[in-house]
Each structure stands twice: as C-alpha cells, then as structure tokens.
N, CA, C and O atoms as CSV, one atom per row, in Angstrom:
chain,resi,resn,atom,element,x,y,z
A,1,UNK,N,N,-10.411,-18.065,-16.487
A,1,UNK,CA,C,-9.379,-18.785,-17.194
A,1,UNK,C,C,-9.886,-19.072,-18.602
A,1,UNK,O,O,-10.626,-19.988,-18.960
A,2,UNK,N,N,-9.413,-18.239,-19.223
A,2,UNK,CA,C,-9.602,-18.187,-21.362
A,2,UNK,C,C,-9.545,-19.852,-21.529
A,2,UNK,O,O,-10.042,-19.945,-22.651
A,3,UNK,N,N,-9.253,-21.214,-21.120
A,3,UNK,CA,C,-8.891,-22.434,-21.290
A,3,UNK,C,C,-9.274,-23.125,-20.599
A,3,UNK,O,O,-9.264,-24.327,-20.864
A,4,UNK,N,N,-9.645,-22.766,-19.721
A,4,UNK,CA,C,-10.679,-23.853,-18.847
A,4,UNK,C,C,-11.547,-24.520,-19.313
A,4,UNK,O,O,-12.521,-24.228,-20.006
A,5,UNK,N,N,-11.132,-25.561,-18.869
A,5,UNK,CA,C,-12.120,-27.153,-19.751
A,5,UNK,C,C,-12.346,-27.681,-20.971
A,5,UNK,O,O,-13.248,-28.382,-21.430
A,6,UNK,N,N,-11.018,-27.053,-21.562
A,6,UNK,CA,C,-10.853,-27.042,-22.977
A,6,UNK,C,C,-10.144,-28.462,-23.323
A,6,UNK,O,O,-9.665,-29.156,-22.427
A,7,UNK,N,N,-10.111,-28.890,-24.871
A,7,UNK,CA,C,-9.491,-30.062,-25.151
A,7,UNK,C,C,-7.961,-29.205,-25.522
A,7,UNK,O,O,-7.847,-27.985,-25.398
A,8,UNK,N,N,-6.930,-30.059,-25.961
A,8,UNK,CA,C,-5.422,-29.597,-26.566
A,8,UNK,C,C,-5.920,-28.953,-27.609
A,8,UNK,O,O,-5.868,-27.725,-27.674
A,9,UNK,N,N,-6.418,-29.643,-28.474
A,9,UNK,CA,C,-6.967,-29.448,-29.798
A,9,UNK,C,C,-8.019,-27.715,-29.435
A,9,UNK,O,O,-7.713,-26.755,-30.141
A,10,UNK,N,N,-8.581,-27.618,-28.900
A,10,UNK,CA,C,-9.284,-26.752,-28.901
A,10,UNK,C,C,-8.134,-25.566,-28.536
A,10,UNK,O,O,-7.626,-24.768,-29.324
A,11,UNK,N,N,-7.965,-25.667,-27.532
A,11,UNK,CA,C,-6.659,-24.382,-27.253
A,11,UNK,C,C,-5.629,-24.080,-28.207
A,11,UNK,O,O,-5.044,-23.004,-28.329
A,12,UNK,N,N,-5.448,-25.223,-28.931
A,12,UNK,CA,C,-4.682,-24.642,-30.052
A,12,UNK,C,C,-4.795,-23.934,-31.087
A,12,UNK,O,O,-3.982,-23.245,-31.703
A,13,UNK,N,N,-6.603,-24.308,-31.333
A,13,UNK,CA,C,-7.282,-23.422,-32.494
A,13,UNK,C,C,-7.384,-22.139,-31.935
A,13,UNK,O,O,-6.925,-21.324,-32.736
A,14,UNK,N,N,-7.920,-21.438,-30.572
A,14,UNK,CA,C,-7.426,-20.755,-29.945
A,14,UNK,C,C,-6.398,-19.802,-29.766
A,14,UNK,O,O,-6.472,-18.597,-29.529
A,15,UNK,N,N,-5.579,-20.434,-29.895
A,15,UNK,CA,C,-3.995,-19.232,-29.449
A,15,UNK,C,C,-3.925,-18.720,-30.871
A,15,UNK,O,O,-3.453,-17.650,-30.487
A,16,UNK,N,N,-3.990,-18.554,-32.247
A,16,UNK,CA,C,-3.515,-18.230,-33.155
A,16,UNK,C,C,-4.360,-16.800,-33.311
A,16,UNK,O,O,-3.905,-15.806,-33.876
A,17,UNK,N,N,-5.573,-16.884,-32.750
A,17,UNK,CA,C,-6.215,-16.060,-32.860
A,17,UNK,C,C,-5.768,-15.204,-31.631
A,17,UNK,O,O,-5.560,-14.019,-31.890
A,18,UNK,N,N,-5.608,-15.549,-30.514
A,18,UNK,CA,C,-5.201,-14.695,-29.633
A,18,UNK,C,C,-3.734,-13.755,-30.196
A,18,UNK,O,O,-3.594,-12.534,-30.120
A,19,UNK,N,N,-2.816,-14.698,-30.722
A,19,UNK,CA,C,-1.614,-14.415,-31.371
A,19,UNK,C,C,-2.351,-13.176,-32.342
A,19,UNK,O,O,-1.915,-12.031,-32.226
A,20,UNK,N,N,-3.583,-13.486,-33.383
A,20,UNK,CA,C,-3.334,-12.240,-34.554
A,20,UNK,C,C,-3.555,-11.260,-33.658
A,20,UNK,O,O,-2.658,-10.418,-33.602
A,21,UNK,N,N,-4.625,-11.088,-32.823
A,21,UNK,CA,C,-5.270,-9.713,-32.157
A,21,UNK,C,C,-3.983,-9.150,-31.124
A,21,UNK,O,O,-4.217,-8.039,-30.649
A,22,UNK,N,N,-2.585,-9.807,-30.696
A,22,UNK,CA,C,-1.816,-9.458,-30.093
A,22,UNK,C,C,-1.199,-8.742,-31.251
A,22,UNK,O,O,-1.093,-7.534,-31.041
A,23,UNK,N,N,-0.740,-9.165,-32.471
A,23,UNK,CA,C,-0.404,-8.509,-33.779
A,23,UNK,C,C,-0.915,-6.961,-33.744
A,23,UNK,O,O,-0.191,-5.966,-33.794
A,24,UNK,N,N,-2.370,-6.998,-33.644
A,24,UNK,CA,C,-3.267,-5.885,-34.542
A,24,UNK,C,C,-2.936,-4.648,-33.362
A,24,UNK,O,O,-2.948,-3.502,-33.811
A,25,UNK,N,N,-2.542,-4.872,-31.372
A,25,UNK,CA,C,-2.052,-4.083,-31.043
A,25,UNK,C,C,-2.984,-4.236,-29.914
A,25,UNK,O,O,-2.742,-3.530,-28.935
A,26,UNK,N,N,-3.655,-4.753,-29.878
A,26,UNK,CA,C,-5.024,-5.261,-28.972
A,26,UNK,C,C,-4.145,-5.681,-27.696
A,26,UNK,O,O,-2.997,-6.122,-27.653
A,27,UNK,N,N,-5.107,-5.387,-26.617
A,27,UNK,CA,C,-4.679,-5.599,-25.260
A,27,UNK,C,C,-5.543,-6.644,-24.753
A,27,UNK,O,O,-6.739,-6.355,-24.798
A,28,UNK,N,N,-5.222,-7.911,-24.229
A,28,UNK,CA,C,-5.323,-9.143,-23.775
A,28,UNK,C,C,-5.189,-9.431,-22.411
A,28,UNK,O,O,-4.053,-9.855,-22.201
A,29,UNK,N,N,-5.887,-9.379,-21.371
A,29,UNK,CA,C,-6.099,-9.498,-20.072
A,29,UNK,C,C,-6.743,-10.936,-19.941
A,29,UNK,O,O,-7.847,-11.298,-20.348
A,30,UNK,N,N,-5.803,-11.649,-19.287
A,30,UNK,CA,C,-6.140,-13.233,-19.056
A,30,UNK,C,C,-5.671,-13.772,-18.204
A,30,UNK,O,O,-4.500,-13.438,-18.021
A,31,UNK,N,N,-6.120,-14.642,-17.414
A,31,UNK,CA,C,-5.529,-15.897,-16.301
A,31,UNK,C,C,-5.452,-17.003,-16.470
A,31,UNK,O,O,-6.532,-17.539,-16.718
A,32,UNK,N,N,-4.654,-17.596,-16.448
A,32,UNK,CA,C,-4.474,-18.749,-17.067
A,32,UNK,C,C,-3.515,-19.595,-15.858
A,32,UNK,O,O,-2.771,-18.980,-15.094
A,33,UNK,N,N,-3.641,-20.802,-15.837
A,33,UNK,CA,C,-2.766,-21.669,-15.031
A,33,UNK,C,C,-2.129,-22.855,-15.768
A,33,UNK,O,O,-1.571,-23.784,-15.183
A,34,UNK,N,N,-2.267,-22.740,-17.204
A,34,UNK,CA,C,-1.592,-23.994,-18.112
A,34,UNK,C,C,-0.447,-23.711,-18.708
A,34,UNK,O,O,-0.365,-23.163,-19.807
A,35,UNK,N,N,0.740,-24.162,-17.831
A,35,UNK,CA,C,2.195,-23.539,-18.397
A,35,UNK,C,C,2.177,-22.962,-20.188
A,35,UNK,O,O,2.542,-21.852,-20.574
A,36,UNK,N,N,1.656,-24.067,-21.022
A,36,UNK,CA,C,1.964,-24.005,-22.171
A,36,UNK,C,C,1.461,-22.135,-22.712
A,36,UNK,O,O,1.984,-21.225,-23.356
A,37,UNK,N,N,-0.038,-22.412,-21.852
A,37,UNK,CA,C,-1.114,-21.147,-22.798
A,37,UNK,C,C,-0.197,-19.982,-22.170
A,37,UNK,O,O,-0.188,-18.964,-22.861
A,38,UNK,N,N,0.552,-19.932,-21.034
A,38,UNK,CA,C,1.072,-18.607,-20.024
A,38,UNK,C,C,2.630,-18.358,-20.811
A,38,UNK,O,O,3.293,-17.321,-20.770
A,39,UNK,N,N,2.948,-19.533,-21.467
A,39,UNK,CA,C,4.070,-19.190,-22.878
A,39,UNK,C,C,3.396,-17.788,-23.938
A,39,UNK,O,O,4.219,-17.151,-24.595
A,40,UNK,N,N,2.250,-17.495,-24.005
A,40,UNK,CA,C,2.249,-16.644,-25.188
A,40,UNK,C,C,2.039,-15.051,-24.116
A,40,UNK,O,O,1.334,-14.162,-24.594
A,41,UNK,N,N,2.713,-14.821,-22.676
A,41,UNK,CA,C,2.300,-13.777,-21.918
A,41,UNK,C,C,2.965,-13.100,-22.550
A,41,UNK,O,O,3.497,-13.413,-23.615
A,42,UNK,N,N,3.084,-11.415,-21.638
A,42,UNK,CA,C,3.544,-10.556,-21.383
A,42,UNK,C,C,3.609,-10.254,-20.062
A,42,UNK,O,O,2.613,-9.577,-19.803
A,43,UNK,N,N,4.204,-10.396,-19.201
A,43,UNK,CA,C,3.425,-9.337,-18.017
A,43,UNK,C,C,4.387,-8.237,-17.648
A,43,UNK,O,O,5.588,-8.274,-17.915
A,44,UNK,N,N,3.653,-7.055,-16.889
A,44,UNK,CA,C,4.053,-5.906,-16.931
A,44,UNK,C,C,4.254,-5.876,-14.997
A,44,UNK,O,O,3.390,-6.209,-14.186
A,45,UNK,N,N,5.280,-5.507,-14.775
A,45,UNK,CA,C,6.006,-5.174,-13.846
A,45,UNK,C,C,5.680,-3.964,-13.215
A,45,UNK,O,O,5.830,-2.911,-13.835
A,46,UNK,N,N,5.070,-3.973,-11.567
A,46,UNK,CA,C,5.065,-2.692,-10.846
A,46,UNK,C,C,3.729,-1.794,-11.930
A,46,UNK,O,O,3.640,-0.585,-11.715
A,47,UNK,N,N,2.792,-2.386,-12.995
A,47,UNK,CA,C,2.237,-1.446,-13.172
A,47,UNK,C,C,2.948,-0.606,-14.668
A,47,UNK,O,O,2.485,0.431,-15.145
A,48,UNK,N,N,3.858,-1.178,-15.074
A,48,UNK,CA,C,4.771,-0.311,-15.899
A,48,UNK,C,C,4.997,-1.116,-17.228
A,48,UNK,O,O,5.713,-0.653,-18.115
C-alpha cells in the first residue's frame, strides 16, 4: 500500500507526482485501501 502510515499532508505531496508520471504515460501498479488515494485509479477489466 503506496500510503500506508502516511500523514494527509504527506499523501498529498504524493499524488501530484503520481498524477505527473500518469501524464508522461508511465504505468502505475498500486494497492491502496484509502477511498480518497483509489480516486486517482484506473482499473482494467478482464485483463483488457
């Protein structure tokens, strides 16, 4: 979990950077269980 044991403050500095490298085309494999951080997903269906 990319957020585990993190403060608010910390995860927030966090996601922007996750956000540019989602930009640049970069593939992001993560688990997460904090509604907010599972707002910036994608997930892919059946594999597809």
């Amino acid at each position: 979990e990319l957020f585990s044991g993190l403060s608010l403050a910390e995860v927030a500095s966090i996601v922007p950077i996750i956000e540019k490298l989602r930009q640049q085309g970069k593939t992001i494999i993560m688990i997460e269980h904090r509604k907010k951080a599972s707002a910036y997903s994608f997930f892919l269906l059946s594999g597809i």
